[in-house]
Backbone as ProteinMPNN parsed JSONL, in Angstrom:
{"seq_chain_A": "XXXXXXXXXXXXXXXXXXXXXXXXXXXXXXXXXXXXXXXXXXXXXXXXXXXXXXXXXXXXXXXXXXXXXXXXXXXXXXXXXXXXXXXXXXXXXXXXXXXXXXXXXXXXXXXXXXXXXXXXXXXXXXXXXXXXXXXXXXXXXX", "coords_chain_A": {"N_chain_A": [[19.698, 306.156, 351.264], [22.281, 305.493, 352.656], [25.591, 306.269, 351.379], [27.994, 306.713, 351.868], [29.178, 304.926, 353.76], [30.825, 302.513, 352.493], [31.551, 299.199, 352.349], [33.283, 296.141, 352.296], [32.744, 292.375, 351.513], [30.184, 290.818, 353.799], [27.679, 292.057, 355.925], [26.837, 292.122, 359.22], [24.216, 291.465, 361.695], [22.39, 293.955, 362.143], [20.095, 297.113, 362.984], [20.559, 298.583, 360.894], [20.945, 297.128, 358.467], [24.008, 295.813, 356.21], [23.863, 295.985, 352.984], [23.913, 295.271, 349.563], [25.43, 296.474, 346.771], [24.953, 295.98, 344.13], [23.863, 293.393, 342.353], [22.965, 290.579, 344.576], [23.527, 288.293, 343.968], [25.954, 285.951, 342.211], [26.748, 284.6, 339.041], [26.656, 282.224, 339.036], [24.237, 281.542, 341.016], [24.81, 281.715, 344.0], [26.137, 283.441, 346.913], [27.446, 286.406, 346.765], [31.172, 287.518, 347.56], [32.276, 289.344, 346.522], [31.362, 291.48, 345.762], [30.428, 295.037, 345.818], [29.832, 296.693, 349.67], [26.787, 298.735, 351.202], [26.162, 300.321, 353.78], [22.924, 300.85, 355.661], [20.336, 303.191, 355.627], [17.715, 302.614, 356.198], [14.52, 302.47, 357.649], [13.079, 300.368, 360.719], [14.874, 297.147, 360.562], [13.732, 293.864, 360.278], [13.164, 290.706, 361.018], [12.377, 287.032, 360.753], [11.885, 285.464, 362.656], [13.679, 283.062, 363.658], [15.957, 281.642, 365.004], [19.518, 280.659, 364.481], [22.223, 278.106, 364.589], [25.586, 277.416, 363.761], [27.481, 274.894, 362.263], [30.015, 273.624, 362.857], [31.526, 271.389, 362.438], [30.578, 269.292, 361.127], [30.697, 269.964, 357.948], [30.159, 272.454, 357.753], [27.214, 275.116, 357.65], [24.25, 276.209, 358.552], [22.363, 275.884, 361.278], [18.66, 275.191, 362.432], [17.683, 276.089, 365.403], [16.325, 277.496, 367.273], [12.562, 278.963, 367.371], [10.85, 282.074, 367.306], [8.18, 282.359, 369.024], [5.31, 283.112, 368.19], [6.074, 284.71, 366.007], [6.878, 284.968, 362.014], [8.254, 282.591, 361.023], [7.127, 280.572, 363.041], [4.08, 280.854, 362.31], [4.045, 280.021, 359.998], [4.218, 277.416, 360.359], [6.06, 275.438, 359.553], [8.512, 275.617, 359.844], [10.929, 274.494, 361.519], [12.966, 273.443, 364.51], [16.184, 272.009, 363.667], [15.999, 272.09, 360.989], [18.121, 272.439, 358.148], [19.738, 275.501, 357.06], [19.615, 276.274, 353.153], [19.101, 278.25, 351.519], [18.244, 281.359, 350.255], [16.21, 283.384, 348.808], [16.575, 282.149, 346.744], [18.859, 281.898, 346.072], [22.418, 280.251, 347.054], [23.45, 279.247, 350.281], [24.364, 277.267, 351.827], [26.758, 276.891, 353.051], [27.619, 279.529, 354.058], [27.749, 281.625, 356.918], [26.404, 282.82, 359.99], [26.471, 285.757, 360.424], [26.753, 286.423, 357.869], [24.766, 285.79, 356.676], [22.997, 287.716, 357.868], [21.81, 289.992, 356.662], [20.683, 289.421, 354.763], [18.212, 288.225, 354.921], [17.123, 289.702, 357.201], [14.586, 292.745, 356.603], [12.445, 295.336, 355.536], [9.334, 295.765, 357.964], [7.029, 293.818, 356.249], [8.001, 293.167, 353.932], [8.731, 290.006, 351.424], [10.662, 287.234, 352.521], [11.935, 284.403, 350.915], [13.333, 281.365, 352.59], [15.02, 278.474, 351.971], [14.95, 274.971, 353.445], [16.422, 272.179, 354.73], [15.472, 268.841, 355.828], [17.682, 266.922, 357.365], [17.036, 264.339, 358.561], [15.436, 263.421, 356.888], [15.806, 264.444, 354.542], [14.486, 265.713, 353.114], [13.736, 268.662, 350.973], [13.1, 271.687, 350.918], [10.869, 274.456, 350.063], [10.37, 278.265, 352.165], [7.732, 280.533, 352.057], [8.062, 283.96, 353.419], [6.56, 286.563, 355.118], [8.199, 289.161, 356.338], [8.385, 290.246, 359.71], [7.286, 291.285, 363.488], [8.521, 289.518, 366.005], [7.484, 287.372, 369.139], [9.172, 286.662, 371.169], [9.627, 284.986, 372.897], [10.933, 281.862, 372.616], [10.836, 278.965, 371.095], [12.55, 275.881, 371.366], [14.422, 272.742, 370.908]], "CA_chain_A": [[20.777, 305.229, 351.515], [23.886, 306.092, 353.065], [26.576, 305.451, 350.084], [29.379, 307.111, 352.346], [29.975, 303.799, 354.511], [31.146, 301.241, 351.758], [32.266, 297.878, 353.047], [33.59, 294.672, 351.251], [31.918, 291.5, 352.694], [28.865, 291.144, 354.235], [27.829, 293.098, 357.675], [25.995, 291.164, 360.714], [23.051, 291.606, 362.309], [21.913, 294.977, 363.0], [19.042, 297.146, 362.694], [20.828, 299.366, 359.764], [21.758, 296.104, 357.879], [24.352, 295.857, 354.869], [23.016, 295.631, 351.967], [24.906, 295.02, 348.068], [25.353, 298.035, 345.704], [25.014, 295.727, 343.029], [23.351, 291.878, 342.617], [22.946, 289.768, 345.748], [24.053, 287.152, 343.379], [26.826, 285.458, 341.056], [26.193, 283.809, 338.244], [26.2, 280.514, 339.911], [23.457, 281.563, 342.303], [25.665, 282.17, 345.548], [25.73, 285.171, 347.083], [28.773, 287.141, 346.503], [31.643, 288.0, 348.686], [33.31, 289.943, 345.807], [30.425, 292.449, 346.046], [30.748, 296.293, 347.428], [28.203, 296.911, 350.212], [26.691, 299.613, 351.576], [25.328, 300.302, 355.206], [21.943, 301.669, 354.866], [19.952, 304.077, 357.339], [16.726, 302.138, 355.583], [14.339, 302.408, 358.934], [13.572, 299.356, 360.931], [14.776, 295.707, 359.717], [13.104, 292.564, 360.975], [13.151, 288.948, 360.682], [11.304, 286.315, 360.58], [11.829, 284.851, 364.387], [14.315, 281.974, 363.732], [17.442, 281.527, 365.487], [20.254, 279.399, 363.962], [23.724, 278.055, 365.169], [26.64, 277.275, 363.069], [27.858, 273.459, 362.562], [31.494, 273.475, 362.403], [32.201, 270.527, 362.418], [29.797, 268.518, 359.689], [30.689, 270.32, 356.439], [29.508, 274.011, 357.807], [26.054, 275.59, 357.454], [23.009, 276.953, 359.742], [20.475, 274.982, 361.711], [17.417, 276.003, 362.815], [18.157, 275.642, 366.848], [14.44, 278.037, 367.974], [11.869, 279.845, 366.318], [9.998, 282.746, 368.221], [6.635, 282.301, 369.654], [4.212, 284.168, 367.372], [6.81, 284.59, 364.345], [6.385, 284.625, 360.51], [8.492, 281.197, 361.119], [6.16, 279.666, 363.879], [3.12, 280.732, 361.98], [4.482, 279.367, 358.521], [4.06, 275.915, 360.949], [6.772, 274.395, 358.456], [9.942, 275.803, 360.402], [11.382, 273.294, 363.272], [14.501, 273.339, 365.116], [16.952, 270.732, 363.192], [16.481, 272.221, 359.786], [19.352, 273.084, 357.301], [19.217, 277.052, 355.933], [19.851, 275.713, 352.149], [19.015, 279.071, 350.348], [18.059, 282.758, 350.971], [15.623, 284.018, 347.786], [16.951, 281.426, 346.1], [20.245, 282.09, 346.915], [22.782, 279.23, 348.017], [23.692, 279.768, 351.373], [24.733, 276.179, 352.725], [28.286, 277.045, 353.791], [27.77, 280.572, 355.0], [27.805, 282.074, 358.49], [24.966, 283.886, 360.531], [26.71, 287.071, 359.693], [26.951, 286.138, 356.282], [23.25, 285.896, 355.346], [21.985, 288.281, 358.381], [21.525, 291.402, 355.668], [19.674, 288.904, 353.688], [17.059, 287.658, 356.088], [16.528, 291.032, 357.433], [14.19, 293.504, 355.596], [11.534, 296.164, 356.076], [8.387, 294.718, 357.665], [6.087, 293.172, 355.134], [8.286, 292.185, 353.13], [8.671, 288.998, 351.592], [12.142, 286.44, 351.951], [11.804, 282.825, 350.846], [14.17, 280.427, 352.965], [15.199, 277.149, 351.426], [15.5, 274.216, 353.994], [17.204, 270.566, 353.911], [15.559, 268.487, 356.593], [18.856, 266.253, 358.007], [16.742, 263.307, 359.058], [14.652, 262.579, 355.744], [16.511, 264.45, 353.147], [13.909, 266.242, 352.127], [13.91, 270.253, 350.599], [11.261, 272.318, 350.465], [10.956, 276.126, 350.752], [8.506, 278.846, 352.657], [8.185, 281.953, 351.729], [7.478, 284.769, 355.194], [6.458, 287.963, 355.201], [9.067, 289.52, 357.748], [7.559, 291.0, 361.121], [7.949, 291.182, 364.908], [7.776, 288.568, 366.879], [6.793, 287.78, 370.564], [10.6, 287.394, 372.203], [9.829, 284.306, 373.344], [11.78, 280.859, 371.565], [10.506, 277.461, 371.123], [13.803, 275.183, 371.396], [14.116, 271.712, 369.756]], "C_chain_A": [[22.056, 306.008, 351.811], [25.023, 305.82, 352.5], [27.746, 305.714, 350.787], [30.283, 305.925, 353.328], [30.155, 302.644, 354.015], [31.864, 300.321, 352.562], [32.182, 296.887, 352.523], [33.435, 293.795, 352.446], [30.427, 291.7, 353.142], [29.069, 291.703, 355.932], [27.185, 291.798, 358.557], [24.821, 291.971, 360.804], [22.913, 292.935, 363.091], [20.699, 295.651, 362.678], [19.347, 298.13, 361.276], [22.103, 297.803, 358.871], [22.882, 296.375, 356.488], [24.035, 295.042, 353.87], [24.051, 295.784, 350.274], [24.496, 296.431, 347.297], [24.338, 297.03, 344.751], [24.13, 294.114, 343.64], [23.605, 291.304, 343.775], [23.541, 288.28, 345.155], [24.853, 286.835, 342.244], [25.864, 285.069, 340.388], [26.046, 282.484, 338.513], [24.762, 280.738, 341.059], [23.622, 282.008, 343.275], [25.957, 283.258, 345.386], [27.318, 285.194, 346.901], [29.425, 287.501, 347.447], [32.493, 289.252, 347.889], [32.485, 291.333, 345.543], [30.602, 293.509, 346.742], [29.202, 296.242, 348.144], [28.311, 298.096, 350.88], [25.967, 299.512, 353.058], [24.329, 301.565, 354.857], [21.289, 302.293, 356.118], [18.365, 303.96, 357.182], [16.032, 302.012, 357.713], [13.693, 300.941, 359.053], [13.676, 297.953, 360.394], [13.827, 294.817, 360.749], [13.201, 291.294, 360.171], [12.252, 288.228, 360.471], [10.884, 285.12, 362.035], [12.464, 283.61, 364.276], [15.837, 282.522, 364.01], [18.276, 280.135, 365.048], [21.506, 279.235, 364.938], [24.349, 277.157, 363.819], [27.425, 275.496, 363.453], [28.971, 273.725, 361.867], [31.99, 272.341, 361.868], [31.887, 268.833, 361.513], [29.582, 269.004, 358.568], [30.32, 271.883, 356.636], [28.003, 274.018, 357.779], [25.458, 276.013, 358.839], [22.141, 276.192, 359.897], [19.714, 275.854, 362.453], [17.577, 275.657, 364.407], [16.44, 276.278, 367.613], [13.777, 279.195, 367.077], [10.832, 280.56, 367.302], [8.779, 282.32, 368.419], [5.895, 283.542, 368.953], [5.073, 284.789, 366.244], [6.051, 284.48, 363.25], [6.938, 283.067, 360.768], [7.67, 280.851, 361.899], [4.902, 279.628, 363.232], [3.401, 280.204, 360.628], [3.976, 277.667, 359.288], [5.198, 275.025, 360.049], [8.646, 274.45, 358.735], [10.384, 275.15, 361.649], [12.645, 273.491, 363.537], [15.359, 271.791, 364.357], [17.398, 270.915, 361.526], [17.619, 272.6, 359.223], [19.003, 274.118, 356.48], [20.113, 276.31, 354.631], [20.318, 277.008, 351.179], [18.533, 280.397, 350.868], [17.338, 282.961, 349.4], [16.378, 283.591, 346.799], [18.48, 281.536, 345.882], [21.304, 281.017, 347.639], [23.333, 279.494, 348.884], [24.431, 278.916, 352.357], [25.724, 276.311, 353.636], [28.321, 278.564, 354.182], [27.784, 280.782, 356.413], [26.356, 283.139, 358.876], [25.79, 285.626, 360.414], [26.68, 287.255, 358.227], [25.363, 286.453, 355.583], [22.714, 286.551, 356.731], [20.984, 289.24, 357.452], [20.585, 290.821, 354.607], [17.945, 288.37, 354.052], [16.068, 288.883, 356.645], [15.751, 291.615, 356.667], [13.491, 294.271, 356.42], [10.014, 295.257, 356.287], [7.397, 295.105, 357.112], [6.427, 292.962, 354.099], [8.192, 290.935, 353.068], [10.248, 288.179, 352.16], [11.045, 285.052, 351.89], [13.626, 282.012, 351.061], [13.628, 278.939, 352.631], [15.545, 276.169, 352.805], [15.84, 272.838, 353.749], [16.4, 270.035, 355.336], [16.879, 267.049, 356.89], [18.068, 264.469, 358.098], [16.376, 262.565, 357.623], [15.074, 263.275, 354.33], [15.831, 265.446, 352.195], [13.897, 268.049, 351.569], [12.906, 270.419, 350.154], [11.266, 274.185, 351.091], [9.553, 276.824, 351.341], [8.707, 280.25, 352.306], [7.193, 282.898, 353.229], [7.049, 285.951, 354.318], [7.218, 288.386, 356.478], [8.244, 290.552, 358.407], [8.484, 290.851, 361.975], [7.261, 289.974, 365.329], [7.383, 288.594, 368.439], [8.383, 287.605, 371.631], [10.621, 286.282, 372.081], [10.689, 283.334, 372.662], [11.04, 279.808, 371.729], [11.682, 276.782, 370.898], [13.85, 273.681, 370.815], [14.236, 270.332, 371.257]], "O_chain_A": [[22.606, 306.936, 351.217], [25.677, 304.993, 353.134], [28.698, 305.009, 350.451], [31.487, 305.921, 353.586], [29.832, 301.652, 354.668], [32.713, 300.673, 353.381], [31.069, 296.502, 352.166], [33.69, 293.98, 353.636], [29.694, 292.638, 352.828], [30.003, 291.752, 356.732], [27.245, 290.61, 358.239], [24.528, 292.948, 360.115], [23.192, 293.094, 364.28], [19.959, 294.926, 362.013], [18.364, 298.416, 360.593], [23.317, 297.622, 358.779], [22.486, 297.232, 355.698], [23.94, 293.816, 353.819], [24.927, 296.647, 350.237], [23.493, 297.143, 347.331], [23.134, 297.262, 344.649], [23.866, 293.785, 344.797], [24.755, 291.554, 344.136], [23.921, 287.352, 345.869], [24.532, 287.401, 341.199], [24.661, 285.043, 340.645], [25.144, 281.786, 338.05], [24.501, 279.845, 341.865], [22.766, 282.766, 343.731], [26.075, 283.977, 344.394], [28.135, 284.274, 346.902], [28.776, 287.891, 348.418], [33.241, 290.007, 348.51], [33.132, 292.271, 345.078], [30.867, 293.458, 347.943], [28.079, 295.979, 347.712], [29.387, 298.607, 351.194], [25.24, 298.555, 353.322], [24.515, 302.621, 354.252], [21.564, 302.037, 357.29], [17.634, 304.783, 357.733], [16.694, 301.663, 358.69], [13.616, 300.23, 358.051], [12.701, 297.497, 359.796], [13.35, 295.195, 361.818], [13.289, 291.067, 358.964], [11.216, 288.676, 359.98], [9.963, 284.329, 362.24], [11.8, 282.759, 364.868], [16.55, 283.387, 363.501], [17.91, 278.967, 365.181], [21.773, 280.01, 365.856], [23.697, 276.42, 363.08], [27.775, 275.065, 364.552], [29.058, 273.99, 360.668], [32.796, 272.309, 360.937], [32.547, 267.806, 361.351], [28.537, 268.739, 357.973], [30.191, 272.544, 355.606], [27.464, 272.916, 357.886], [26.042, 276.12, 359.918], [21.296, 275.788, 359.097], [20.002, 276.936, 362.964], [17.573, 274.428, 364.479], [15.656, 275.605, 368.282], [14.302, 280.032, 366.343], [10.072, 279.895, 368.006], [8.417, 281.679, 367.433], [6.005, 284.729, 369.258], [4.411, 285.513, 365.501], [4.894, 284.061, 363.241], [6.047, 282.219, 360.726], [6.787, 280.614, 361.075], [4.32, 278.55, 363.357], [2.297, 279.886, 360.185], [3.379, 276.862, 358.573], [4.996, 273.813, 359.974], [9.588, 273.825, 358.247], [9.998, 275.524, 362.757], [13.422, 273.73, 362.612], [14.99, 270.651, 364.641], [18.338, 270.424, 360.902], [18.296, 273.266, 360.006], [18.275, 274.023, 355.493], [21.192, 275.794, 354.921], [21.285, 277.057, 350.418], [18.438, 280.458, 352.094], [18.162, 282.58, 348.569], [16.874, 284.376, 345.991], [18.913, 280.648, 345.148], [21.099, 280.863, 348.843], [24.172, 280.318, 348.52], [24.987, 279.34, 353.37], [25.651, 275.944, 354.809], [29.369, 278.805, 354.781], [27.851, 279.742, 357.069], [25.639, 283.883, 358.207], [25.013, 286.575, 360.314], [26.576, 288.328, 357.634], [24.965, 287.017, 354.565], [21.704, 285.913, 357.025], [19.754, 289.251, 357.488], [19.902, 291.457, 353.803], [16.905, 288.262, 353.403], [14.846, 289.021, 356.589], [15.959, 291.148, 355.548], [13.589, 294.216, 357.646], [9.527, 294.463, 355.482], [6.839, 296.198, 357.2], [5.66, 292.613, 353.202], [7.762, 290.319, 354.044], [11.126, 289.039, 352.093], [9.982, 284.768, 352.443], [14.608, 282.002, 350.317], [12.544, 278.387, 352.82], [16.544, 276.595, 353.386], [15.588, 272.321, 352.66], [16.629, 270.846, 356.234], [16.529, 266.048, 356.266], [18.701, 263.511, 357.652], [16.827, 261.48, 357.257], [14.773, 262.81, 353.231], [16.192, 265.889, 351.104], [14.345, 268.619, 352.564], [12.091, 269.853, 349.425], [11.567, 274.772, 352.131], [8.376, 276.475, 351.246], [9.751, 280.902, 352.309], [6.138, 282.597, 353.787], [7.203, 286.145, 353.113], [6.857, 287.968, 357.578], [7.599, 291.457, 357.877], [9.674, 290.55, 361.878], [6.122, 289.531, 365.182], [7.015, 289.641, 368.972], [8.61, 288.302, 372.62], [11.455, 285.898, 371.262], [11.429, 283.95, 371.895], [10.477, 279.798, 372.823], [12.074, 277.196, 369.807], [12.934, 273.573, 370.001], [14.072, 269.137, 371.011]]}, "name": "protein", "num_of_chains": 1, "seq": "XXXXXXXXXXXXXXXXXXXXXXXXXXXXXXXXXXXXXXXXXXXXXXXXXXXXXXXXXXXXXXXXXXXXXXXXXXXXXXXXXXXXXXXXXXXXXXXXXXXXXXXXXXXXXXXXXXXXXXXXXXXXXXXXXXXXXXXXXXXXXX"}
């Protein structure tokens, strides 16, 4: 780990993600912004093949907008375009930003994450847990 590039906040989306010295989480659950982080030289991250966008303008959060073609999300079959990101490894996440929870999503692949979703239409919550991989590029759109 590379301890020499500390940074308060969380990082974005890259392939040397930032990652927390310390707990990923308060005592309430929610991730921390009060947290030091470190940028790590951990070799490559990956996802889980879901792309979100940012709703400004209905209380905040992340919807599920496309999910790669041959993904841990597409093959989970339980990830759709419309969902609400709820949680990150149990983690509340509702009102964050896609920079906010990239470093959390990310990992080495074969790991696990478990994302929490809200579906919008029927209310309902229910989580999946991935194993993070590569996916095929492509998107499925809603």
């Amino acid at each position: 780990m590379d301890w020499s590039r500390i940074q308060q906040g969380f990082g974005c989306c890259d392939p040397n993600p930032v990652v927390p010295v310390s707990d990923t989480a308060s005592n309430s659950g929610t991730l921390s912004k009060n947290t030091a982080y470190v940028k790590t030289s951990r070799s490559p991250s990956v996802g889980v093949g879901i792309v979100f966008r940012e709703d400004r303008e209905n209380g905040g959060g992340l919807y599920v907008v496309a999910v790669a073609k041959g993904s841990p999300a597409m093959q989970s079959r339980q990830v759709q375009p419309g969902l609400k990101l709820m949680a990150i490894d149990d983690n509340e996440v509702s009102a964050c930003n896609a920079p906010d929870i990239a470093p959390y999503i990310l990992g080495p692949p074969g790991s696990t994450v478990k994302l929490t979703f809200r579906d919008p239409e029927t209310d309902d919550v229910f989580s999946v847990l991935m194993t993070r991989g590569w996916a095929g590029g492509n998107t499925v759109e809603a």
